[in-house]
FIKOLZA-1660 file (N, C-alpha, C; in steps of 0.1 Angstrom, whole numbers, plus 5000, padded with zeros to 4 digits):
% residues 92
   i   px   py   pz ch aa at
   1 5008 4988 5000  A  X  N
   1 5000 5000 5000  A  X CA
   1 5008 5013 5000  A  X  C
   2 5020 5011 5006  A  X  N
   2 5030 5025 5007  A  X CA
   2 5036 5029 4996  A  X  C
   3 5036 5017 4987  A  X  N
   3 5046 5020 4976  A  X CA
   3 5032 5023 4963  A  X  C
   4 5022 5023 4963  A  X  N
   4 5008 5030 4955  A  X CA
   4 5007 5039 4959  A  X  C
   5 5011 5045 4973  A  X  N
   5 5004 5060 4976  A  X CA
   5 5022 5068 4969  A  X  C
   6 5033 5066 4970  A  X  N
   6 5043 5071 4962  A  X CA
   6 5047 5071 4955  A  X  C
   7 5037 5063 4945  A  X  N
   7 5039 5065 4930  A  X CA
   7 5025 5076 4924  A  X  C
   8 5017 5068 4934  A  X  N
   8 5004 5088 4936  A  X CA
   8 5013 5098 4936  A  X  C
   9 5019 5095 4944  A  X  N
   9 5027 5112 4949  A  X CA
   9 5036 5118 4939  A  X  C
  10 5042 5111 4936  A  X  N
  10 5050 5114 4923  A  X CA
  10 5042 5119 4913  A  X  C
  11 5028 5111 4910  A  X  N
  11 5028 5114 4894  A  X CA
  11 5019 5127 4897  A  X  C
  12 5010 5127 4911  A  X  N
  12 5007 5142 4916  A  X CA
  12 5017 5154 4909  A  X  C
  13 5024 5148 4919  A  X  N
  13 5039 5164 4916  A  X CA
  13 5044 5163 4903  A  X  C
  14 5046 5157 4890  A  X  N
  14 5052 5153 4884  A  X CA
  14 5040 5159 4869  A  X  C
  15 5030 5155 4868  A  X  N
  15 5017 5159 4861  A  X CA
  15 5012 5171 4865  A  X  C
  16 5008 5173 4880  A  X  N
  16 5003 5187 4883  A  X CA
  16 5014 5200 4882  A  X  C
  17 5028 5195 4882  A  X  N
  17 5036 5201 4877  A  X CA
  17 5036 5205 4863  A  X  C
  18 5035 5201 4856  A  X  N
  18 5037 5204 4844  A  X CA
  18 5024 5208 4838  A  X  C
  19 5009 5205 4844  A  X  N
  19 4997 5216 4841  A  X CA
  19 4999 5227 4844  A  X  C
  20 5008 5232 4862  A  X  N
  20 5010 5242 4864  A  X CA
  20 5017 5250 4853  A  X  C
  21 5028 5244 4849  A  X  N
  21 5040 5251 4836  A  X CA
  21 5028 5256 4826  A  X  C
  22 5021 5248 4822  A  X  N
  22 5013 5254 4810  A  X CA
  22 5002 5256 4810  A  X  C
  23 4997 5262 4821  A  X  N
  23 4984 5271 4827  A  X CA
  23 4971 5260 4823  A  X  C
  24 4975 5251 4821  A  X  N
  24 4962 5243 4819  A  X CA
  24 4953 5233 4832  A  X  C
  25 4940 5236 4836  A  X  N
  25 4932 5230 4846  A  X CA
  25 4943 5232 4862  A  X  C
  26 4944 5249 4861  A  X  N
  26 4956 5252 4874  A  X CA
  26 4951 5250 4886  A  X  C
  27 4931 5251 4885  A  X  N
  27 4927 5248 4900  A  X CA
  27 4927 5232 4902  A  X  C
  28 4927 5225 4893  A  X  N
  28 4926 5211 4900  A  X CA
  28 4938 5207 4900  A  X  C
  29 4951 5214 4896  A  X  N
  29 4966 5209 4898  A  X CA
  29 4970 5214 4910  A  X  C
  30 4961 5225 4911  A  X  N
  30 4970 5229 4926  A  X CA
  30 4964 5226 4938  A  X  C
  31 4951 5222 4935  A  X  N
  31 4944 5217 4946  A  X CA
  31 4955 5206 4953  A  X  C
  32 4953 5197 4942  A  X  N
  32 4961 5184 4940  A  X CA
  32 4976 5185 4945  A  X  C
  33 4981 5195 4941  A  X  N
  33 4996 5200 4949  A  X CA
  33 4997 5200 4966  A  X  C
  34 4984 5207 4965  A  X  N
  34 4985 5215 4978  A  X CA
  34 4983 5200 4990  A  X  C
  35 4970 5195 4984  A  X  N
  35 4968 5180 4995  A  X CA
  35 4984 5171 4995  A  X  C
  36 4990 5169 4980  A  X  N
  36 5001 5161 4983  A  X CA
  36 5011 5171 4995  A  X  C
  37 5012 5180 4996  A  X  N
  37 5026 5191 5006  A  X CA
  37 5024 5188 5016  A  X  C
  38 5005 5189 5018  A  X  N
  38 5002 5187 5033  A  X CA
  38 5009 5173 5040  A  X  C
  39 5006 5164 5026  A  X  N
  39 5006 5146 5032  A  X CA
  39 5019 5150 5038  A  X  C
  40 5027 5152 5028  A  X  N
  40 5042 5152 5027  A  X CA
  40 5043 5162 5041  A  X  C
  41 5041 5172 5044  A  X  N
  41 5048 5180 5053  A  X CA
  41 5047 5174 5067  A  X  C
  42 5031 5167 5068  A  X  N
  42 5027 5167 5084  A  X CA
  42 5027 5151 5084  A  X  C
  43 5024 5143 5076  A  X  N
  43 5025 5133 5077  A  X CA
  43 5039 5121 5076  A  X  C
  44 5048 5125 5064  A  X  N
  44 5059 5120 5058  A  X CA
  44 5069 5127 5067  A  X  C
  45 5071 5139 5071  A  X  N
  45 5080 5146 5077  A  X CA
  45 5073 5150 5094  A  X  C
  46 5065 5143 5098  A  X  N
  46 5059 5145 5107  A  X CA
  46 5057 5156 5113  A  X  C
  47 5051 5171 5105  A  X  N
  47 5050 5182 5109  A  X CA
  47 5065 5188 5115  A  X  C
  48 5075 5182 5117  A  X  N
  48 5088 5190 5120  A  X CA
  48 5093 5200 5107  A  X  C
  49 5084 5210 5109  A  X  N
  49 5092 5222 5097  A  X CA
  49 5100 5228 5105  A  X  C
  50 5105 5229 5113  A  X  N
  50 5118 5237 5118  A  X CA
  50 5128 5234 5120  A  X  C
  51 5130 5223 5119  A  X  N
  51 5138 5209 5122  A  X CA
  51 5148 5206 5110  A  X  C
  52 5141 5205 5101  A  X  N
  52 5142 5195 5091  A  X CA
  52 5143 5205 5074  A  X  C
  53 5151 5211 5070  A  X  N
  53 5148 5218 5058  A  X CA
  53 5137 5208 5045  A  X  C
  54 5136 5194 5044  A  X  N
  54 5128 5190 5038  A  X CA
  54 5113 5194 5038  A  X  C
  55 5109 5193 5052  A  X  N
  55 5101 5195 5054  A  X CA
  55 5095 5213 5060  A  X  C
  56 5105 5223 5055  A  X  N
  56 5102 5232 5050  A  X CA
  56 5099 5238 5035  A  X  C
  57 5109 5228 5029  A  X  N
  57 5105 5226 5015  A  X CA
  57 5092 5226 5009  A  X  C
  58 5089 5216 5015  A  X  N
  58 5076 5207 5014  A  X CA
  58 5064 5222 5018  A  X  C
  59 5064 5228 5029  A  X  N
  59 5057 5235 5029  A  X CA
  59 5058 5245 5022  A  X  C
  60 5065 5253 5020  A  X  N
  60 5069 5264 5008  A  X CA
  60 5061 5258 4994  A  X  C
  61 5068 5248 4992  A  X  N
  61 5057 5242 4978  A  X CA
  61 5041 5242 4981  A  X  C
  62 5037 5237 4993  A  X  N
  62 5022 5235 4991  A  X CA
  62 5018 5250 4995  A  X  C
  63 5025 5262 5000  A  X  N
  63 5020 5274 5001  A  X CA
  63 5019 5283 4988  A  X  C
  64 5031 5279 4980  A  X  N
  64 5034 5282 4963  A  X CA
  64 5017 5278 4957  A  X  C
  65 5014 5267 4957  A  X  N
  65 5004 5258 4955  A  X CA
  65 4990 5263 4959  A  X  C
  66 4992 5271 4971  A  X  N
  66 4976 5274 4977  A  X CA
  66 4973 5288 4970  A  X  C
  67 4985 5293 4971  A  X  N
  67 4983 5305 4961  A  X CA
  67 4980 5311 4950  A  X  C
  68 4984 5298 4936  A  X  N
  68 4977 5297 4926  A  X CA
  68 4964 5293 4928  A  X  C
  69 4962 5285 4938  A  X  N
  69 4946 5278 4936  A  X CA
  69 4938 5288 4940  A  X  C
  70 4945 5300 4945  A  X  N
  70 4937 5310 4955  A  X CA
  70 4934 5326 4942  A  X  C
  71 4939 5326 4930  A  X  N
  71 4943 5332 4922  A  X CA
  71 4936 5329 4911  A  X  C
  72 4933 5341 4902  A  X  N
  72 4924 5338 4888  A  X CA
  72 4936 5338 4879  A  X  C
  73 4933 5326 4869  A  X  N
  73 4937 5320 4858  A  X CA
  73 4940 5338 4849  A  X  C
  74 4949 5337 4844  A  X  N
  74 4956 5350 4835  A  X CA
  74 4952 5347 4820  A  X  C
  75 4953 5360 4812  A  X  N
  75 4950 5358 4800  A  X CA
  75 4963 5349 4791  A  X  C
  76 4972 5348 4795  A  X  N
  76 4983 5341 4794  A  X CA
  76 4984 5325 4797  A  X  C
  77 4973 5318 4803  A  X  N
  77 4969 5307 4804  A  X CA
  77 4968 5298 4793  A  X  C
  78 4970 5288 4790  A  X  N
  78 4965 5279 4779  A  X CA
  78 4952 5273 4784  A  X  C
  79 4946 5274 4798  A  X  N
  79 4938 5275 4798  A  X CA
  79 4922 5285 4791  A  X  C
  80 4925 5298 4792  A  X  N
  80 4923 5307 4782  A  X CA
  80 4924 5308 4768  A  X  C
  81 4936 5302 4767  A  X  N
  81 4934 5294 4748  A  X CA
  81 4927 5288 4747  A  X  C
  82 4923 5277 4751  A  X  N
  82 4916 5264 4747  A  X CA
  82 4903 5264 4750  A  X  C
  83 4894 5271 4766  A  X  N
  83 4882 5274 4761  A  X CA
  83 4874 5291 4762  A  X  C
  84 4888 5298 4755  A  X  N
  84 4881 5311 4751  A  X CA
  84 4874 5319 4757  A  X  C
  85 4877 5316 4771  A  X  N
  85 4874 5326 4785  A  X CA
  85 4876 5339 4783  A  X  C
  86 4865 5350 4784  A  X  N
  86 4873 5364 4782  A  X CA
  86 4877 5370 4797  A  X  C
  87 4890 5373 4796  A  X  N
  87 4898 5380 4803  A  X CA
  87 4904 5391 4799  A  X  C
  88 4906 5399 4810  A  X  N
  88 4912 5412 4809  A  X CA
  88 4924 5409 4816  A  X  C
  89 4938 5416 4813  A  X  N
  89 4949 5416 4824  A  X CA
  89 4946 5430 4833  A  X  C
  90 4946 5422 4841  A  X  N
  90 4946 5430 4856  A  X CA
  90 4959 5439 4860  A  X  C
  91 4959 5450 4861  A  X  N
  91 4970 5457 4870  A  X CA
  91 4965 5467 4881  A  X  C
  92 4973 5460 4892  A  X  N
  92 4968 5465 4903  A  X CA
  92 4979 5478 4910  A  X  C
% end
C-alpha cells in the first residue's frame, strides 16, 4: 500500500507540475499539489518544519500551491486558449 500512495505522489507532483508550467486546469493541479505538501509535510516529515529543511521545503511548495489555487487564471493561460474565457489583464 505505501509503495501505490508514492507512485500517487509522484505522478501528483510530476503531472500537476507540468499543468502548472502550462496554465492548463491550474485549480485542480493545485488543489492536488496543495493536499500532496500537506501529506508530505505533516505526515511523511511529521509536521517538524523547523527541524528539518525537507520539510520546510515541502511547505513552501504547498504554500506556492495554495496561492495559485487561491488566484484567477491569466489571460496568458493555455487554459484561456483552449476554452476562450474572456479575460482582461489586471494591473493593480
Amino acid at each position: 500500500y505505501p509503495e501505490i500512495m508514492a507512485y500517487m505522489a509522484k505522478g501528483v507532483e510530476l503531472f500537476g507540475g507540468l499543468l502548472l508550467l502550462f496554465g492548463l486546469f491550474t485549480k485542480f493541479a493545485s488543489l492536488a499539489l496543495v493536499i500532496n505538501m500537506l501529506v508530505a509535510t505533516f505526515y511523511a516529515m511529521r509536521g517538524d518544519i523547523f527541524g528539518d529543511y525537507q520539510a520546510e521545503l515541502s511547505l513552501v511548495y504547498m504554500l506556492i500551491a495554495l496561492t495559485i489555487f487561491l488566484c484567477k487564471p491569466t489571460i496568458y493561460s493555455l487554459d484561456n486558449v483552449l476554452f476562450k474565457r474572456e479575460r482582461k489583464l489586471e494591473i493593480a
